[in-house]
N, C-alpha and C positions, 0 to 999 in steps of 0.2 A: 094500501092493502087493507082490505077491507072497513075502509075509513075512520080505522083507530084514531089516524095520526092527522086528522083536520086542522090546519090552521083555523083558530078565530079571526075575523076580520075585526081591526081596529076599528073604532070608531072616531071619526075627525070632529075636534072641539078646538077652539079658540086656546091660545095660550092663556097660564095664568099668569099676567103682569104684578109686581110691584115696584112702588116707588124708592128713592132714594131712602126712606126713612123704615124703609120694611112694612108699608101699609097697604092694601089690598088695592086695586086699580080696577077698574069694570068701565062698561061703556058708556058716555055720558059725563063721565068724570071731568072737570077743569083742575088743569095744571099748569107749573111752570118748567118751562121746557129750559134746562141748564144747556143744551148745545144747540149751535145753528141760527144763535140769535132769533127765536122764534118766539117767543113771550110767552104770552099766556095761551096757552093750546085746551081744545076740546078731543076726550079720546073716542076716536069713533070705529066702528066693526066695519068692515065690507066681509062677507062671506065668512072665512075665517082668518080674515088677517087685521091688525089692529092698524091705525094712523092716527096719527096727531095732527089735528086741524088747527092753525094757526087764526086767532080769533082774529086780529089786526092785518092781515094780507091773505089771508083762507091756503096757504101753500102748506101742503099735505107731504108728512113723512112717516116710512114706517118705522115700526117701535122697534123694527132689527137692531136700525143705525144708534138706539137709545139705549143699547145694552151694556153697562160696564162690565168692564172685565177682570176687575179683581172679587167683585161681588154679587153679578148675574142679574142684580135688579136694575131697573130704568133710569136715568139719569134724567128726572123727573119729581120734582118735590109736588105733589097732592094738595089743591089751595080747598079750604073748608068755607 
């Protein structure tokens, strides 16, 4: 009615990941992947969804399957 009552439209952005240890995770990042026996993973973007690139077999998983659940962050320790 007289478009008081407009929804805003959301705007779609990427999750923000963090690791096992509470540290910030962005694209490009190399890590080690604690499940799936996956070793050392690169974190890469398609669109808006995040995957962990296995550097040693290239088999791609999403960061859904990486989420603990007593703590929300990734089960992913961040190599520097």
């Amino acid at each position: 009615m007289f478009g008081l009552f407009k929804r805003k439209k959301k705007e779609k952005k990427a999750p923000q990941l963090l690791d096992i240890d509470g540290q910030l995770l962005v694209e490009g990042d190399r890590v080690e992947v604690l499940r799936y026996e996956l070793g050392e993973c690169t974190l890469t973007l398609d669109g808006f969804h995040f995957y962990y690139e296995s550097i040693a077999t290239g088999e791609k998983i999403s960061y859904a399957k990486m989420i603990d659940a007593s703590t929300e962050q990734q089960k992913v320790k961040k190599l520097s």
